[in-house]
C-alpha positions as CSV (number, residue, x, y, z in Angstrom):
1,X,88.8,4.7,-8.9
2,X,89.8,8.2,-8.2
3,X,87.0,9.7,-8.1
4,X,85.7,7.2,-5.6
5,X,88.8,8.0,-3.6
6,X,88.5,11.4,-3.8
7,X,84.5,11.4,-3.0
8,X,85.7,9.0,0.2
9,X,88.1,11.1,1.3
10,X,86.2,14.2,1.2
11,X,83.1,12.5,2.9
12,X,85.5,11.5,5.5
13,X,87.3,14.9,6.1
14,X,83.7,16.9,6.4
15,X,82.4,13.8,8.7
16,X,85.8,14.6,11.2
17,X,85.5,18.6,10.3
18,X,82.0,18.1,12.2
19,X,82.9,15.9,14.8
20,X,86.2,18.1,15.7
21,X,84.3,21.9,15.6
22,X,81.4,19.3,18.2
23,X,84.5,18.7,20.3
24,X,85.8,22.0,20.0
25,X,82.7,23.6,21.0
26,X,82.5,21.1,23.8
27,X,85.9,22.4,25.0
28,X,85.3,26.2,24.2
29,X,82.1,25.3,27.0
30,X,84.3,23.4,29.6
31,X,86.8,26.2,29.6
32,X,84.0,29.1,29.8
33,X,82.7,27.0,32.8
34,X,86.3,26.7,33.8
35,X,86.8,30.4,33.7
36,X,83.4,30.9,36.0
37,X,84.6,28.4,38.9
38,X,88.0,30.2,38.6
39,X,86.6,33.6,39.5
40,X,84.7,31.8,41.8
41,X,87.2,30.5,43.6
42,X,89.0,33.7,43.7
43,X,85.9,35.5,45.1
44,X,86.2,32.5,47.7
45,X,89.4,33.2,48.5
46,X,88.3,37.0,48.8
47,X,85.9,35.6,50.9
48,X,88.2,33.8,53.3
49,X,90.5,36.9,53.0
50,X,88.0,39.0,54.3
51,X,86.9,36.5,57.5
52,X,90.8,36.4,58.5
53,X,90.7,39.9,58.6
54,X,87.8,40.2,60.1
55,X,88.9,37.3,62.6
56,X,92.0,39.4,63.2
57,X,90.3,42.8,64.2
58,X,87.7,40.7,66.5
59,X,90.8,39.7,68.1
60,X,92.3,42.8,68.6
61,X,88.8,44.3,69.7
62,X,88.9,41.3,72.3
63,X,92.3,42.2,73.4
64,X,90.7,45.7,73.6
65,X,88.2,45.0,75.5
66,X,90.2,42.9,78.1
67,X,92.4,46.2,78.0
68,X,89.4,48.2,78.8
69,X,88.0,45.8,81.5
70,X,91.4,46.1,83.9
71,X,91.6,49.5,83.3
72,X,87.5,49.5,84.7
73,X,88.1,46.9,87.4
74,X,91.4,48.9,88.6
75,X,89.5,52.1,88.4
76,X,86.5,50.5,90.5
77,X,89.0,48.9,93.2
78,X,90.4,52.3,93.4
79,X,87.1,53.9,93.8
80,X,86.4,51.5,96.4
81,X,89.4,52.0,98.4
82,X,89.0,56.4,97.6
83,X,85.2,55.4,99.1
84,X,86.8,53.6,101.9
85,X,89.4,56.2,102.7
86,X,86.4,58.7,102.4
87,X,84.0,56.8,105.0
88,X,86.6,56.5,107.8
89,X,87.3,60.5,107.8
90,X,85.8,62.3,110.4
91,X,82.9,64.7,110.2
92,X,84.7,68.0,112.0
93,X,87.8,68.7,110.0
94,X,90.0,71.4,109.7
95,X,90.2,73.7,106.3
96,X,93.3,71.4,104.8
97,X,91.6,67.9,105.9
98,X,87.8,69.8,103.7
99,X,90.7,70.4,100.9
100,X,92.0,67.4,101.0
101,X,88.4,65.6,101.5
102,X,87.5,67.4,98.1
103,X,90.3,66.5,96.1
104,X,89.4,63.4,97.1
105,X,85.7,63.8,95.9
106,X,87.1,64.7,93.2
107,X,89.3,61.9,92.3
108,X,86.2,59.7,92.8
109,X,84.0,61.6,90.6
110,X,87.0,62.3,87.8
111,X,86.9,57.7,88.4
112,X,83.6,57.3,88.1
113,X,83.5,59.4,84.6
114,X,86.5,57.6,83.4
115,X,84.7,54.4,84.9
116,X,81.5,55.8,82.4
117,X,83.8,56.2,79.7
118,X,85.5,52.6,80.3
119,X,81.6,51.3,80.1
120,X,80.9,53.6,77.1
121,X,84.1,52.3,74.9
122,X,83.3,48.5,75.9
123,X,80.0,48.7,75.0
124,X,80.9,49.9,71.4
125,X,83.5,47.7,71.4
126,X,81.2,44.9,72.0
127,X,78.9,46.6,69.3
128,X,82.0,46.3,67.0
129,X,82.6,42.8,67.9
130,X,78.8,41.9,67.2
131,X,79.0,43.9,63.5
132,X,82.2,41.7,62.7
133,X,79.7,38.8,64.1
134,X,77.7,39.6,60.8
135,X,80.4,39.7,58.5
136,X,81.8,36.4,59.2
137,X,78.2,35.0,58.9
138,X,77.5,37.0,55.8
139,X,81.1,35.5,54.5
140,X,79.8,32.2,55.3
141,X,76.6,32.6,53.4
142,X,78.7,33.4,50.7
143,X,81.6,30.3,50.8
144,X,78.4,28.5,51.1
145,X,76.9,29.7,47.7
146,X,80.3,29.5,46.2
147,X,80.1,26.3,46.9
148,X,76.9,25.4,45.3
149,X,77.8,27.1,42.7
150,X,81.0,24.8,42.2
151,X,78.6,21.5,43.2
152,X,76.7,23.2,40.1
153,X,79.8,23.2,38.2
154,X,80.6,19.5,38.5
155,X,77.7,18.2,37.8
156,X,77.7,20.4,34.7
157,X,80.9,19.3,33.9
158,X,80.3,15.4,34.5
159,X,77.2,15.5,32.0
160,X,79.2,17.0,29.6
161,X,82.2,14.1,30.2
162,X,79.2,11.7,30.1
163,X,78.8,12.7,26.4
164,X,81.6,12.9,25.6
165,X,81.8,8.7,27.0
166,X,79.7,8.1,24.2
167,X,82.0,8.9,21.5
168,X,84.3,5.2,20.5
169,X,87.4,7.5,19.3
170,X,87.8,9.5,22.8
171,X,89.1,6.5,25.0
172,X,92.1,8.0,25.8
173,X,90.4,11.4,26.9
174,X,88.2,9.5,29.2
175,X,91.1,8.4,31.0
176,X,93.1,11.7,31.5
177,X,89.3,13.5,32.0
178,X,88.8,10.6,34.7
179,X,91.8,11.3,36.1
180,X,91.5,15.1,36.2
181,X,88.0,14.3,37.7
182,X,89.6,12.3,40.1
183,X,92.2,14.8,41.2
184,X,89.4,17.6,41.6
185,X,87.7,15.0,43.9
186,X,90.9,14.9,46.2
187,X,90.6,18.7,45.9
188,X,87.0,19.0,47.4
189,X,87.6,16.2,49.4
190,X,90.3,18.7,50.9
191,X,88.2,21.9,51.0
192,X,85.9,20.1,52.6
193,X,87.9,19.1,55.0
194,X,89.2,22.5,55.2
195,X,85.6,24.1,55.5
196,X,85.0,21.1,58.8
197,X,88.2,21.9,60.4
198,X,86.8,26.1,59.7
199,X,83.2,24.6,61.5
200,X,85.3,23.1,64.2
201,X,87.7,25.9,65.2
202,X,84.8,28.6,64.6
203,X,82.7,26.8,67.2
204,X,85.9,26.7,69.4
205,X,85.9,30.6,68.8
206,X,82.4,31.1,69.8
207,X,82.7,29.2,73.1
208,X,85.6,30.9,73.8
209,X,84.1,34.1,73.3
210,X,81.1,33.0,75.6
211,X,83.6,32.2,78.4
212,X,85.4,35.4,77.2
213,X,82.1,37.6,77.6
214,X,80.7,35.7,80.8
215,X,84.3,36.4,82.3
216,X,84.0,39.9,81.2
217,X,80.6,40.1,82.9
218,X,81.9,38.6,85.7
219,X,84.7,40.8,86.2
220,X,82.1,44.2,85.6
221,X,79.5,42.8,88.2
222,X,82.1,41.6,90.7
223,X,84.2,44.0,92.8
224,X,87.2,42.2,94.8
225,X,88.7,39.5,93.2
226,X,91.9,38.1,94.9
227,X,95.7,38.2,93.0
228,X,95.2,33.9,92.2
229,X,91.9,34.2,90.3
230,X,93.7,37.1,88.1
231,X,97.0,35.5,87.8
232,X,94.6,32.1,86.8
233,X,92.5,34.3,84.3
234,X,95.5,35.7,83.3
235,X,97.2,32.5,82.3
236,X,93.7,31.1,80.5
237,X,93.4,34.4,78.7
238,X,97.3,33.5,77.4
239,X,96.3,30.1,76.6
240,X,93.0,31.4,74.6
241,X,96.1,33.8,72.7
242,X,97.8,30.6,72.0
243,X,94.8,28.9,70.7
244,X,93.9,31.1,68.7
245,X,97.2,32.0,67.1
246,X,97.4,28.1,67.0
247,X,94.0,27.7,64.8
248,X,95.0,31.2,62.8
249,X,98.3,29.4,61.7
250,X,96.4,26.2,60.8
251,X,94.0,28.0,58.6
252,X,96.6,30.0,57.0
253,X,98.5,26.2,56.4
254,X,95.3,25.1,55.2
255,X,94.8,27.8,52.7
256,X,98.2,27.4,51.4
257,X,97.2,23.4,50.6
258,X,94.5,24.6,49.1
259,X,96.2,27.3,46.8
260,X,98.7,24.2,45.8
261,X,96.0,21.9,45.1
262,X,94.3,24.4,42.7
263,X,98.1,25.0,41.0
264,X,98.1,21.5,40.6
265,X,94.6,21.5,39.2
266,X,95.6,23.9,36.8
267,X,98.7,22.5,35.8
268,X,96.3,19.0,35.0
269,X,94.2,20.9,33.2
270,X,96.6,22.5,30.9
271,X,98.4,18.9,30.3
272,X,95.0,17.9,29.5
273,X,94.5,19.9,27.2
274,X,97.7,19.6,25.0
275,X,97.2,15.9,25.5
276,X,93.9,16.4,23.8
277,X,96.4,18.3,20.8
278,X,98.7,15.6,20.7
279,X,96.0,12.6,20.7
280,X,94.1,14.5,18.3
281,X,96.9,15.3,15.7
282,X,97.9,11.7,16.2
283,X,94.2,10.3,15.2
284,X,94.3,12.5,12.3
285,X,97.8,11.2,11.2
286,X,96.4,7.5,12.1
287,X,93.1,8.4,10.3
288,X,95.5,10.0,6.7
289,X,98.3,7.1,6.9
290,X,94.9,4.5,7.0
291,X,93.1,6.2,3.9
292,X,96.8,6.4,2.4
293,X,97.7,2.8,3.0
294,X,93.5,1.7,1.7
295,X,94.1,3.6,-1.5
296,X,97.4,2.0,-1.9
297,X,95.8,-1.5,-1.2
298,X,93.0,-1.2,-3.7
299,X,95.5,0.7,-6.2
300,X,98.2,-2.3,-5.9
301,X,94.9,-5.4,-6.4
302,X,93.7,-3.5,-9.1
303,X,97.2,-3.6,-10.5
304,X,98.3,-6.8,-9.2
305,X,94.9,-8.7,-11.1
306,X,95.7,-6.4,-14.0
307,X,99.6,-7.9,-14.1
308,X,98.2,-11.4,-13.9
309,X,95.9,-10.8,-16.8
310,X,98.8,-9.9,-19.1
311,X,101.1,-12.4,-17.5
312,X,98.5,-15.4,-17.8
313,X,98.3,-14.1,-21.1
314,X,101.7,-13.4,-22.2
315,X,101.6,-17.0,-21.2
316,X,99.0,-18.4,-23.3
317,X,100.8,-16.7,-26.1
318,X,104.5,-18.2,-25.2
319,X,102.8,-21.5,-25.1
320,X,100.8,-21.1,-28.7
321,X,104.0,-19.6,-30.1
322,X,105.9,-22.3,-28.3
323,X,103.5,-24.9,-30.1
324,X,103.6,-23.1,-33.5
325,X,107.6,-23.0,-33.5
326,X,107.4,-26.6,-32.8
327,X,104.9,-27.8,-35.9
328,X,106.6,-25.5,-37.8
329,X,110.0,-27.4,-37.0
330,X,107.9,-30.8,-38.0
331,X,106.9,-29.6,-41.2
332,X,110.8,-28.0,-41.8
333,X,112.1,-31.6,-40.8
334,X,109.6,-33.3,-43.4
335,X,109.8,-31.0,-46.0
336,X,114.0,-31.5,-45.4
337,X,113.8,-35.2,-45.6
338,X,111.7,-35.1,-48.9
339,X,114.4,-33.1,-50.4
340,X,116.6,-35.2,-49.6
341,X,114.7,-37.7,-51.0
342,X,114.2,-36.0,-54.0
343,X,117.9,-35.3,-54.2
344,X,118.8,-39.2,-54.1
345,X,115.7,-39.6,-56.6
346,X,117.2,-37.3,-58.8
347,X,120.7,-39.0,-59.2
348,X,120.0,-42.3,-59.4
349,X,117.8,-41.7,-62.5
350,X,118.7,-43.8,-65.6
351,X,116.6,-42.1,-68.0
352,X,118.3,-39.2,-69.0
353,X,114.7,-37.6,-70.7
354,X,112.8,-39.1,-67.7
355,X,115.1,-37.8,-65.8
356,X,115.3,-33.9,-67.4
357,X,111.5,-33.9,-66.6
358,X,111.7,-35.1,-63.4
359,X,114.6,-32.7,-62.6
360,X,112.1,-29.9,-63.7
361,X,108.9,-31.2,-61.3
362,X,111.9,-31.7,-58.6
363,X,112.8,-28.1,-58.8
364,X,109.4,-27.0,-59.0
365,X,109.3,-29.0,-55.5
366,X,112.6,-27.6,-54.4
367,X,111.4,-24.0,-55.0
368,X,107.9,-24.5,-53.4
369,X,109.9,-26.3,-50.4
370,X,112.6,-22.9,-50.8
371,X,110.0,-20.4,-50.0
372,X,108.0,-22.2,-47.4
373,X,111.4,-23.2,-45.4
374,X,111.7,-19.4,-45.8
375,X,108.6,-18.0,-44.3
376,X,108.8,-20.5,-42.0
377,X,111.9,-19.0,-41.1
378,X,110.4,-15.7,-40.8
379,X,107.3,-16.7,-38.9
380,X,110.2,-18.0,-36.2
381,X,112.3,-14.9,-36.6
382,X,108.7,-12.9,-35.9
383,X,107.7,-15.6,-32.9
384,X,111.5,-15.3,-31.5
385,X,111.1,-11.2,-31.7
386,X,107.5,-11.5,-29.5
387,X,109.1,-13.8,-27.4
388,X,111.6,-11.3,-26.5
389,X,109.2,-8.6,-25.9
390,X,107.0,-10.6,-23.5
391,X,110.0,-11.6,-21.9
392,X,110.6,-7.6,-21.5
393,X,107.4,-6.6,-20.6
394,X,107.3,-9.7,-18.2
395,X,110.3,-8.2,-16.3
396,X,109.4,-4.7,-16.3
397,X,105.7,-5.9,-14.6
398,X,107.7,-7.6,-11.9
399,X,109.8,-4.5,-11.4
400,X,106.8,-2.7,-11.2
401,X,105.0,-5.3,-9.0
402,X,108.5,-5.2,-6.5
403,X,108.3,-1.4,-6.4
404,X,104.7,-1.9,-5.7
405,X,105.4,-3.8,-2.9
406,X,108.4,-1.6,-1.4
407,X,105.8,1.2,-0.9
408,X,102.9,-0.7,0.3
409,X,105.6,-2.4,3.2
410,X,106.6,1.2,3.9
411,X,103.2,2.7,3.7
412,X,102.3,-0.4,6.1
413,X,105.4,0.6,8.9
414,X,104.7,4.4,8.6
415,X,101.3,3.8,9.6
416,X,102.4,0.9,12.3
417,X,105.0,4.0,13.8
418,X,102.1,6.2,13.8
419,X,100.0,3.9,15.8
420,X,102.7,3.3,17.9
421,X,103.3,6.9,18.8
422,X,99.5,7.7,19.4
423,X,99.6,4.9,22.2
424,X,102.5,5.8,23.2
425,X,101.5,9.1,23.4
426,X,98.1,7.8,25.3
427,X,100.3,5.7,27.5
428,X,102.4,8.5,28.9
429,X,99.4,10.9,29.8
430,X,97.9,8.9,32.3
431,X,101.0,8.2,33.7
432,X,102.1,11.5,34.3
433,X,98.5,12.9,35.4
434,X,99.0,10.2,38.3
435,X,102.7,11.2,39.1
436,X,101.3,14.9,39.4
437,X,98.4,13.8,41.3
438,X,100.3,11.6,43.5
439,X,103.5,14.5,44.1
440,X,100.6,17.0,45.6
């Protein structure tokens, strides 16, 4: 019976040694692919770094080349009013009105080369602006890879939960992995919806920078523009500012979700995880305290039909003893009343040499009757002792049966407060995976 134990027990420990280093390597894989989507995500959010910057000096190059087109459009109006000035002077002049015409010449011509300059430094600051064009479109090609790498990731990871479904004893990690699945859902729902609000606010950039550039062309081809149409631009170029300090503060709020959402995806994944710990130590407890309380079952039948045996024949014996005692009491009763009859016999005997030899054959009788009353006696005294004994032995197999009992009743709660635990235990994950979800 041991041995059969033994060879069950150790068939059962290599069947859930395999079946824990299978999940083990199954988890070892999840975090390794875990690891890769976290540096992806932190090259993402490199990424995103990058196009705020990015965003930020295309702003300032904008501010700098609204800087540089006053500066060019004052410099032309002064230039046409030097122009002006110079057409209206008269052709004879006197040596200070020549001086003063050729300082004046050479005002215009120090204007135009700042105007050439002005041209120069907008051109290269639209050159600029195109080159930071690129990276944000290069930085989009990569959020977009990043995130077909983490599409990649979850479909990975789902085919990996979907064979993990097809184990009976992971129930419990179904949930919670459902649940983490489910919060990593609302986090893509969210990036998505960060990535269309991006879309929408970068298409509000790029037609704000064609108005910006067709106003800027506007104001280089044009030369008089009245003080209402720059006090109008003026106010539209504030209310771009605004706009755009508007979207850069959503963004940022947007990002800062996002870095919650994937604190809060870590923080699921690491309760995961030592709710994996906890559910598997309890299955192993549940899995020990079952083989325990088995063992003790078969032990305390095995015993129990054993007890029987020896009780039903402890039994048998009382009763045969029981039985014996009582023919031998018949024959002591008979064998009593014949010597008493013998006795009577003997004095009421008129013959006194009849008499001497039936005295002799009487206690011939007597001593015959003497020695049987005695071993009848003994054979009692020998039936009483046994009697004892399986009275003894009777109580200490019901002692033995009790005790057997007491530890199969507390074998029987331990393992009922061990089951109680692990669902407890498989209860309170869930809950508290949806209180986390639900608080972010």
């Amino acid at each position: 019976m041991h041995n059969d134990l033994e060879r069950s027990g150790e068939n059962d420990r290599r069947r859930l040694e395999s079946q824990l280093q299978l999940l083990e390597a199954q988890v070892q894989d999840s975090r390794t692919q875990l690891t890769e989507e976290r540096d992806n995500a932190e090259e993402l959010s490199k990424t995103r770094e990058a196009l705020v910057g990015a965003e930020t000096s295309k702003k300032h190059l904008e501010d700098r080349i609204e800087d540089l087109t006053r500066q060019v459009q004052g410099s032309e109006e002064k230039l046409a009013v030097y122009e002006r000035r110079s057409g209206t002077l008269g052709v004879p002049r006197s040596g200070q009105d020549m001086s003063k015409e050729q300082q004046l010449e050479a005002e215009v011509a120090e204007l135009r080369a700042e105007l050439k300059i002005a041209k120069v430094d907008l051109q290269a600051a639209r050159e600029q602006c195109q080159q930071f064009e690129s990276i944000s479109q290069a930085a989009e090609a990569a959020l977009e890879s990043l995130q077909s790498t983490h599409e990649q990731y979850r479909t990975t990871t789902e085919a990996q939960f979907t064979r993990l479904e097809a184990c009976s004893e992971n129930k419990a990690f179904q949930e919670k992995l459902e649940a983490a699945q489910r919060g990593a859902i609302q986090a893509t729902a969210q990036l998505n919806e960060l990535q269309k609000t991006f879309e929408i606010e970068r298409t509000a950039w790029t037609n704000d920078k064609k108005t910006l550039e067709e106003t800027i062309i506007d104001l280089s081809t044009s030369e008089k523009h009245s003080e209402s149409d720059r006090t109008s631009r003026e106010q539209e170029v504030r209310l771009q500012e605004e706009r755009a300090k508007a979207a850069e503060e959503r963004y940022s709020n947007e990002l800062v979700a996002h870095a919650e959402s994937r604190k809060a995806i870590e923080a699921l994944n690491a309760q995961l995880a030592t709710s994996q710990v906890a559910v598997r130590d309890s299955q192993v407890a549940a899995d020990t305290a079952t083989a325990k309380l088995a063992a003790s079952e078969r032990s305390w039948n095995k015993q129990k039909e054993t007890l029987d045996a020896e009780v039903a024949e402890v039994r048998r014996h009382h009763q045969a003893l029981a039985e014996h005692n009582k023919l031998l009491h018949g024959h002591l009763e008979d064998v009593s009343s014949q010597a008493a009859r013998i006795k009577q016999a003997a004095t009421s005997s008129d013959a006194p040499a009849g008499g001497g030899e039936g005295a002799i054959g009487d206690d011939a009788k007597l001593s015959e009757l003497r020695s049987l009353v005695g071993y009848l006696r003994k054979d009692k005294n020998i039936s009483e002792l046994q009697l004892d004994l399986c009275k003894q032995e009777n109580l200490r197999l019901s002692k033995q049966v009790e005790h057997l009992t007491e530890t199969l009743n507390e074998t029987r709660a331990t393992l009922s407060e061990e089951r109680e635990r692990a669902v407890q235990t498989a209860a309170s994950v869930p809950e508290a995976v949806s209180y986390i979800v639900m608080s972010t």
